[in-house]
C-alpha positions as CSV (number, residue, x, y, z in Angstrom):
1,X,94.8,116.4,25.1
2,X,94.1,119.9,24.6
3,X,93.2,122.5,27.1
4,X,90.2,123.5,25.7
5,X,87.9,120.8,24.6
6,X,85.5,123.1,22.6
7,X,89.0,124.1,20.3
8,X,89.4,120.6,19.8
9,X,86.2,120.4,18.3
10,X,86.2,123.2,15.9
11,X,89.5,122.0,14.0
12,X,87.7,118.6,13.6
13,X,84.6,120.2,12.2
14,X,85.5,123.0,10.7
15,X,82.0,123.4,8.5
16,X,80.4,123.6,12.1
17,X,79.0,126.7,13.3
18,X,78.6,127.4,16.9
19,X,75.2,129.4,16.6
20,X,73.2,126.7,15.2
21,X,71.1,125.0,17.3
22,X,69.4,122.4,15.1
23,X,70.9,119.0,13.6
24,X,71.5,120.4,10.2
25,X,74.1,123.0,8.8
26,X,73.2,125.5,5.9
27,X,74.4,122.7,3.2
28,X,72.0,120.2,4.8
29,X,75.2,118.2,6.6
30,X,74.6,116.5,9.3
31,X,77.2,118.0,12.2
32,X,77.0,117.4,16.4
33,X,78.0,120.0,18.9
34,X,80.7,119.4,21.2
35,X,78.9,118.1,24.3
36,X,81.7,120.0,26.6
37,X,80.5,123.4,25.1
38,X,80.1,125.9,27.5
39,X,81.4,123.9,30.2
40,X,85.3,125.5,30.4
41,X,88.5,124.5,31.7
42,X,87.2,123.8,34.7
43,X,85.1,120.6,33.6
44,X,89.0,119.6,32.4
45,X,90.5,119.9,35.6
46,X,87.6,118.1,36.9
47,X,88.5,115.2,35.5
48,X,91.9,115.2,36.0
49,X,91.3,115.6,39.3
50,X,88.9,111.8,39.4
51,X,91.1,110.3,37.5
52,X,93.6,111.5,39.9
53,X,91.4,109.9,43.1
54,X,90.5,107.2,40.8
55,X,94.4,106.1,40.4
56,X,94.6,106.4,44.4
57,X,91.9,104.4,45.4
58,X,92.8,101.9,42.8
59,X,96.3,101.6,42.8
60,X,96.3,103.1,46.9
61,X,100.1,104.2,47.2
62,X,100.1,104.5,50.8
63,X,99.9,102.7,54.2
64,X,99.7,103.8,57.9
65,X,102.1,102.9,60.3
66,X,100.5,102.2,64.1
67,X,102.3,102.6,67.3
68,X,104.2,99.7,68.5
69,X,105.1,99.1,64.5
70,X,107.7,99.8,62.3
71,X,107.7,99.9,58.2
72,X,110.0,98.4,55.9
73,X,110.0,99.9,52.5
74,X,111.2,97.2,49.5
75,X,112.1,99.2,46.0
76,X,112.2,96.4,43.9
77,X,113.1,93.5,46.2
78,X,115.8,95.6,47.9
79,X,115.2,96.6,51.8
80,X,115.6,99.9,53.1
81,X,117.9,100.4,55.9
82,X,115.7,103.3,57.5
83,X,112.7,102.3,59.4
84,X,109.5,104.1,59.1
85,X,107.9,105.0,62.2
86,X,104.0,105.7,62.9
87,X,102.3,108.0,60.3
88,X,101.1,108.0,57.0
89,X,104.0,106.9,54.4
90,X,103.7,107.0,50.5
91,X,105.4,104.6,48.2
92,X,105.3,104.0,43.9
93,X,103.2,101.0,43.7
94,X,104.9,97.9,41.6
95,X,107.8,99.3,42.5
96,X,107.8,99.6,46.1
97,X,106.2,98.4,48.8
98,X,105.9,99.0,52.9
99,X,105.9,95.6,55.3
100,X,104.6,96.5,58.4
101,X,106.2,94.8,61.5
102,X,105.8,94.7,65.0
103,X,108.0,95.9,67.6
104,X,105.5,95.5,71.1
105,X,107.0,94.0,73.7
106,X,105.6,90.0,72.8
107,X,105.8,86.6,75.5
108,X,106.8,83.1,74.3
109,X,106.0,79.9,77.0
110,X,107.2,76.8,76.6
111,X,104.7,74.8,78.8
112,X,102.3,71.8,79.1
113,X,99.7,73.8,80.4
114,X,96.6,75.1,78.4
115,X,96.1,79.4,78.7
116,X,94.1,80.9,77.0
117,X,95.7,84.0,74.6
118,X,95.2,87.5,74.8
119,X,96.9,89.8,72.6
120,X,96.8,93.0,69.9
121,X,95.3,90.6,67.1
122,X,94.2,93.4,65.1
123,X,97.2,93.2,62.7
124,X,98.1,89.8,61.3
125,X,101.1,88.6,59.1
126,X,104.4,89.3,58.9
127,X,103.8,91.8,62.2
128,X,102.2,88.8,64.4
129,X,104.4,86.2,63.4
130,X,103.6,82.2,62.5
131,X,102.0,80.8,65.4
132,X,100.9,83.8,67.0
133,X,97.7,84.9,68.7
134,X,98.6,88.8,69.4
135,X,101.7,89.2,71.2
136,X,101.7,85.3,72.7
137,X,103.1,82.8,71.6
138,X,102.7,78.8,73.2
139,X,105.3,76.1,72.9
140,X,105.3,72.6,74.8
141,X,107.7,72.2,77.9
142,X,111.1,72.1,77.3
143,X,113.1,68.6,77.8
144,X,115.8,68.4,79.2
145,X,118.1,65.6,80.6
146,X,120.0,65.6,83.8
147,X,123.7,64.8,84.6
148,X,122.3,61.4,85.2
149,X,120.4,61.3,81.9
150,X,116.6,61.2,83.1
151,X,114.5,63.3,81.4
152,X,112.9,66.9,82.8
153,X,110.5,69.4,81.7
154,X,110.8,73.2,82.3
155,X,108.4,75.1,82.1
156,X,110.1,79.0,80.9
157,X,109.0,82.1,79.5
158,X,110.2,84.9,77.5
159,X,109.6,88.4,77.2
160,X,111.3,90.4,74.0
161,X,110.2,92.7,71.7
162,X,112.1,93.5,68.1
163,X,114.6,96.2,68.0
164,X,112.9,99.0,65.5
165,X,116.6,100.8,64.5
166,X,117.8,97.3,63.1
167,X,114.2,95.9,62.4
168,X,115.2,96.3,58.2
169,X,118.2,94.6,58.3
170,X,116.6,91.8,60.9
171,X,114.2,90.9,58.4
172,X,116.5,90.7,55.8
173,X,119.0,88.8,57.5
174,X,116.9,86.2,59.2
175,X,113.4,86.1,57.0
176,X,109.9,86.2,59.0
177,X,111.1,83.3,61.2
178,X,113.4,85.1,63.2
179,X,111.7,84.4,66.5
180,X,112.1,81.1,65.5
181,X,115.5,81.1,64.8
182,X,116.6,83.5,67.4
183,X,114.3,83.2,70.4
184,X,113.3,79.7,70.3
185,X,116.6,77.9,69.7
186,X,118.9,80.2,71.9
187,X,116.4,79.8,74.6
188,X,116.7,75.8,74.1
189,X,120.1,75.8,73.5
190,X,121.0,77.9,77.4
191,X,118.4,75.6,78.9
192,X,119.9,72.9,77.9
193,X,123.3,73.6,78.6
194,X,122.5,75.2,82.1
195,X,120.0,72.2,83.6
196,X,122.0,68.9,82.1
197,X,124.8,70.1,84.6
198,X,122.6,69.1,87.6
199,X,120.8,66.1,88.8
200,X,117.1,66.2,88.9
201,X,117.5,66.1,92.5
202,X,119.6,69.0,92.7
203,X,117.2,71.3,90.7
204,X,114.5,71.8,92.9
205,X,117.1,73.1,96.1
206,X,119.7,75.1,93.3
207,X,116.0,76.6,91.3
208,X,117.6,80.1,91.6
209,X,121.3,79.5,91.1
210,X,119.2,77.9,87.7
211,X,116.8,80.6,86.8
212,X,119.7,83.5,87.2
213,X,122.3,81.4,84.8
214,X,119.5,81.0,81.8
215,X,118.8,84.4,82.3
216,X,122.4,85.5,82.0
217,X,123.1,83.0,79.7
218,X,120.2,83.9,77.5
219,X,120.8,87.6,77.4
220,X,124.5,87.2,76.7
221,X,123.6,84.5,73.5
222,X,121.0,87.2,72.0
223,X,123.0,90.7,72.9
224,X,126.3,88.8,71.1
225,X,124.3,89.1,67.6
226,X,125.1,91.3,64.9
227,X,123.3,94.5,65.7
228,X,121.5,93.3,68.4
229,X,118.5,92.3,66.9
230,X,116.1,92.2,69.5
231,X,115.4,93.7,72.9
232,X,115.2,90.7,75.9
233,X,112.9,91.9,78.7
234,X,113.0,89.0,80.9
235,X,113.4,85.2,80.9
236,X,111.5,83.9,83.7
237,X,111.9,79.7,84.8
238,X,108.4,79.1,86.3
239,X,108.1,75.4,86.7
240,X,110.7,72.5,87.1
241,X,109.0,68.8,85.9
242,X,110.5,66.3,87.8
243,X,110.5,62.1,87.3
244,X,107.4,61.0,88.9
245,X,109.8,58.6,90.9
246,X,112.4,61.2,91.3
247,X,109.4,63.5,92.6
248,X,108.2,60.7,95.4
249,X,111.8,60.3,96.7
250,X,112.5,64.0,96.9
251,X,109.4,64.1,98.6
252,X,110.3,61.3,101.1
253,X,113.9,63.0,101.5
254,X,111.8,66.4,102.1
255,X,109.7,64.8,104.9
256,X,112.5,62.8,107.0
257,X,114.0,66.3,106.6
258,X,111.4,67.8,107.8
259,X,110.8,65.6,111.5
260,X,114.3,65.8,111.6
261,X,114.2,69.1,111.8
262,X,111.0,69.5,114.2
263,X,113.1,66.9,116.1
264,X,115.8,69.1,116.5
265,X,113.4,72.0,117.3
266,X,111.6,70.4,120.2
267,X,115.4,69.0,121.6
268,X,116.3,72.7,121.2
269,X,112.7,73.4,122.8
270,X,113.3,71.1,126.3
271,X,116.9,72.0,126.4
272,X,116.2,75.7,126.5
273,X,112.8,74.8,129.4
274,X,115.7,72.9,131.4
275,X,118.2,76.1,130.8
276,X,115.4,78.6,132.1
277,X,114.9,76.0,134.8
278,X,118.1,75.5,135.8
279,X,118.7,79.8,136.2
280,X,115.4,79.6,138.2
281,X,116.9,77.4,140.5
282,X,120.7,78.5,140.7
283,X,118.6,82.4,141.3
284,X,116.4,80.7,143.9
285,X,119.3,79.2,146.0
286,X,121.5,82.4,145.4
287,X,118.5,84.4,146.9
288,X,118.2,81.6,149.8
289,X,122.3,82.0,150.6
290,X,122.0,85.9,150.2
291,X,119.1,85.6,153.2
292,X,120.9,83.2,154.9
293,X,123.9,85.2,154.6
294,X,121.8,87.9,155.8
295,X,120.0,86.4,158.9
296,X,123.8,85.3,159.7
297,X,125.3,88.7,159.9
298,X,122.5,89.7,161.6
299,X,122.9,87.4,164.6
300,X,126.7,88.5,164.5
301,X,126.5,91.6,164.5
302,X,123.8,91.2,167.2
303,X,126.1,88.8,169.2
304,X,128.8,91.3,168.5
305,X,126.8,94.5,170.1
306,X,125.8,92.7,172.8
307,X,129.6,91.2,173.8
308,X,130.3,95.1,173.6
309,X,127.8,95.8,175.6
310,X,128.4,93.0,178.3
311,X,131.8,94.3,177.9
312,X,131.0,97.8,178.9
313,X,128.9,96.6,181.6
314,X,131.3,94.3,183.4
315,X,134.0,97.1,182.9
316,X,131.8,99.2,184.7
317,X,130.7,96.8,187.7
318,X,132.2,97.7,191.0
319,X,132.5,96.0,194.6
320,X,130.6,98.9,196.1
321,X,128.2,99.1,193.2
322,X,127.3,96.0,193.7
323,X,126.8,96.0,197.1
324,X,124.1,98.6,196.7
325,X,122.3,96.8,193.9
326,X,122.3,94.1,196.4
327,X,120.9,96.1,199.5
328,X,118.2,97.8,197.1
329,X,116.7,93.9,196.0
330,X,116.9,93.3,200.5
331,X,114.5,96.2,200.3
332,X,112.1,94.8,197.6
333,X,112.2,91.3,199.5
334,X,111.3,93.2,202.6
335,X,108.5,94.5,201.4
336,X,107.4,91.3,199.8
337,X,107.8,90.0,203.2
338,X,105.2,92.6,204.9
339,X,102.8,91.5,202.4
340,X,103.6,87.5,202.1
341,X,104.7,86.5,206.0
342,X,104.9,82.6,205.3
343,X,107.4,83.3,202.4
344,X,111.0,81.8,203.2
345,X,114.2,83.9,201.6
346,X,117.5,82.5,201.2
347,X,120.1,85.0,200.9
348,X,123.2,84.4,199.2
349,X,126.3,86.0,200.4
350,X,128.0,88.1,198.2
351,X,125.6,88.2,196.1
352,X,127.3,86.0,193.5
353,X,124.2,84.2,193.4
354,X,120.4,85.9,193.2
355,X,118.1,85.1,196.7
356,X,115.5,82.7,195.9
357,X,112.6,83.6,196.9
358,X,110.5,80.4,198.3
359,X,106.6,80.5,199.2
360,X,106.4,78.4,202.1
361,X,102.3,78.9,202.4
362,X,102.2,77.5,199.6
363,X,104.4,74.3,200.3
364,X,102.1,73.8,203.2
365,X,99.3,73.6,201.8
366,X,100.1,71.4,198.8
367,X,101.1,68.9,201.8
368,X,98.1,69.1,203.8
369,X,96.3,68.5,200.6
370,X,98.8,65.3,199.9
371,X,97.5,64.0,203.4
């Protein structure tokens, strides 16, 4: 197309003249004016420029990568190796196009029990996943069977979230299914593998030895992948299912257990009472043989002082000394005499022996009363 429009025109109708404003020419032809006259190359560009938008909103060669997502460009059924992070990317429609995926941290349960979902459901597809609501998926219980071949239900859950370096090549290698086909049957492969090497008896008392060897186990089966497809958070064993008749006898076991135990508490109880009694007693006597002990050395030592003193006394007794101690008690008798005339003293010579003192008034009148 030309640049100038009103050019284009006047090679077309050459017989035209510009000037003339009325439908006619000077040899009575009929001729029509360019209906872009006057308007200039800008009226062009103009319309390059819709046609331009037009093609955009029409054919719209772009998408917008959020947060929490990756893109995967395909030029003609081939998949880029590079992800493409958040922002606006452009691509050659029929040609190419971008798949958005998710990489947010998502949460599958295997359980019998109804929850209700919550989850970033603004993006559906190949980013959520089949079976998804948001970033949770629900899948029954899994069953398992015990050494002794009864069966059990676990209740697990799962927290992962798709590598974004390798997220091309995951979807490449293992379609839009790979939850399924990663997640879903390494999960009930470990479980498996880790619960039918105990007895449903066992699993309730050994629950951690459990949980930490599916968790292990798990993370080891997923990491061991070719470029480490996705990013395990946590694998969390919340509920173990037991027999209904493997339950009630666990629970009988559990209860014996348990007066055995309260048994053994109150035996430990009395026999600590009769130990605290037993140090009361063996204190009190000790205190009893310690005053005993006590009052004893007392009255020896006493005993003791006193022999010394005796000791010291009869060393110190002499014939003339007491001679006078015995003239000094004549002297009080005497003068118990001046007072008492009817009193009767028998002196004792030598004075081995004390005088007795007798009142014989006294005597006297106790007979006269007799009479």
């Amino acid at each position: 197309m030309p640049a100038d429009m009103n050019d284009y025109f006047k090679k077309k109708r050459p017989n035209a003249t510009s000037g003339n404003s009325g439908d006619t020419n000077q040899g009575g032809n009929f001729s029509m004016n360019n209906p872009l006259n006057g308007a200039g190359k800008g009226m062009s560009w103009l319309i390059i420029a819709g046609a331009v938008v037009f093609a955009v909103i029409a054919f719209k060669p772009f998408t917008i990568i959020n947060s929490g997502e990756v893109g995967i460009k395909v030029r003609t059924g081939k998949f880029n190796e590079t992800p493409l992070y958040a922002g606006l990317h452009f691509f050659i429609p029929v040609f190419e196009k971008i798949i958005p995926v998710n990489t947010r941290i998502r949460l599958i349960t295997y359980s019998d029990t109804e929850t209700s979902t919550i989850g970033d459901t603004y993006n559906k597809g190949l980013s959520s996943g089949d079976g998804f609501e948001g970033g949770l998926k629900r899948n029954p219980a899994i069953q398992v069977l015990d050494k002794r071949g009864l069966t059990v239900n676990i209740d697990i859950a799962v927290q992962y979230s798709l590598k974004a370096e390798s997220a091309p090549r995951t979807i490449e290698t293992w379609g839009s299914s790979w939850e399924e086909k990663i997640i879903n049957s390494k999960v009930r492969e470990v479980v498996r593998d880790v619960v039918g090497q105990y007895t449903a008896e066992q699993l309730p008392e050994m629950r951690n030895e459990i949980a930490s060897a599916i968790q292990t186990k798990v993370r080891q089966s997923i990491d061991s992948l070719e470029n480490q497809p996705v990013v395990l958070s946590s694998v969390e064993l919340r509920t173990i299912v037991l027999p209904p008749k493997i339950k009630g006898k666990i629970e009988e076991v559990q209860a014996a257990k348990q007066d055995v135990t309260i048994a053994e508490q109150q035996k430990e109880r009395a026999k600590q009472e009769a130990f605290t009694r037993a140090e009361v007693a063996r204190g009190e006597a000790e205190r009893n043989r310690i005053e005993a002990q006590g009052q004893a050395d007392k009255i020896r030592i006493e005993a003791e002082e006193q022999a010394k003193a005796n000791t010291l006394i009869s060393h110190s007794l002499t014939a003339e000394l007491l001679q006078l101690e015995q003239i000094k008690t004549q002297g009080k008798f005497n003068e118990a005499l001046q007072v008492n005339k009817d009193a009767r003293i028998f002196l004792t010579p030598g004075g081995a022996v004390p005088n007795i003192w007798v009142d014989a008034k006294g005597d006297q009148q106790r007979l006269m009363g007799k009479q």
